[in-house]
C-alpha positions in Angstrom: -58.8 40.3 46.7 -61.7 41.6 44.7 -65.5 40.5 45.1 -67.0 39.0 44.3 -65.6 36.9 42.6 -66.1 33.4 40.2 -65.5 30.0 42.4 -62.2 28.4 41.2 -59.8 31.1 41.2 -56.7 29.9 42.7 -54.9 31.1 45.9 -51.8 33.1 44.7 -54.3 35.5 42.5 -53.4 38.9 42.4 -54.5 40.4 39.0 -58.4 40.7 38.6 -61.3 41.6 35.3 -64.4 42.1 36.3 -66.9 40.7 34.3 -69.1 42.5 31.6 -71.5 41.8 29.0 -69.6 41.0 25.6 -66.6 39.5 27.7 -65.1 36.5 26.2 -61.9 34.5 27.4 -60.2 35.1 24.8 -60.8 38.9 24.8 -60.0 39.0 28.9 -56.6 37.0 28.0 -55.8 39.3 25.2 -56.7 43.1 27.6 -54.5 41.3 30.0 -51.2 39.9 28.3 -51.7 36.1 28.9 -53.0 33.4 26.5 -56.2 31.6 27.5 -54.2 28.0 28.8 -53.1 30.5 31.3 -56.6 32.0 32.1 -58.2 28.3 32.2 -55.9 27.4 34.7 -56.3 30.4 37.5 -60.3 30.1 37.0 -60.7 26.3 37.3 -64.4 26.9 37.5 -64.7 28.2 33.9 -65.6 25.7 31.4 -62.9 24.5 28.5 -65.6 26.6 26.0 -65.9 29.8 28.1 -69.8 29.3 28.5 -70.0 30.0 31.9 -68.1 33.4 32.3 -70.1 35.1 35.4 -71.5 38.4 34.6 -70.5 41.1 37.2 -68.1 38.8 39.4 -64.0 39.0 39.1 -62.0 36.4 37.5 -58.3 36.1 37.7 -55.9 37.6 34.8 -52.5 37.4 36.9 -51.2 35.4 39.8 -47.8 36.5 41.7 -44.6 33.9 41.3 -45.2 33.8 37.3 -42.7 35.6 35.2 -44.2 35.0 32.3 -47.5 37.2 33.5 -47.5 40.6 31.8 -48.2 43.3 34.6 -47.8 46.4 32.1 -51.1 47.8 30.6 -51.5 47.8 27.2 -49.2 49.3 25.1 
């Protein structure tokens, strides 16, 4: 797993974005191929609003056992 990362991310993680200034959850969603009721769901910490996005820590963008989870790059 990567570190550090946000509190909340759940167990069968396996797809990590770190952090940066600028970052939104909609913007991490959208780099990584999943929608943000996805991405609210493996980061249980982060707030409905995506106020409280931790700068420089890892948040989860994949999680293994979901086909619907795009693990291709950006096309």
């Amino acid at each position: 797993a990567q570190s550090p990362q946000m509190p909340g991310i759940v167990a069968n993680c396996n797809r990590y974005h770190y952090v940066q200034s600028g970052d939104t959850c909609g913007a991490i969603a959208a780099i990584n191929g999943i929608n943000l009721t996805q991405f609210l769901s493996w980061n249980t910490e982060v707030d409905v609003n995506c106020t409280n996005l931790w700068l420089n820590y890892f948040v989860c963008t994949g999680v293994s056992g979901n086909t619907t989870t795009n693990i291709g790059g950006p096309t």
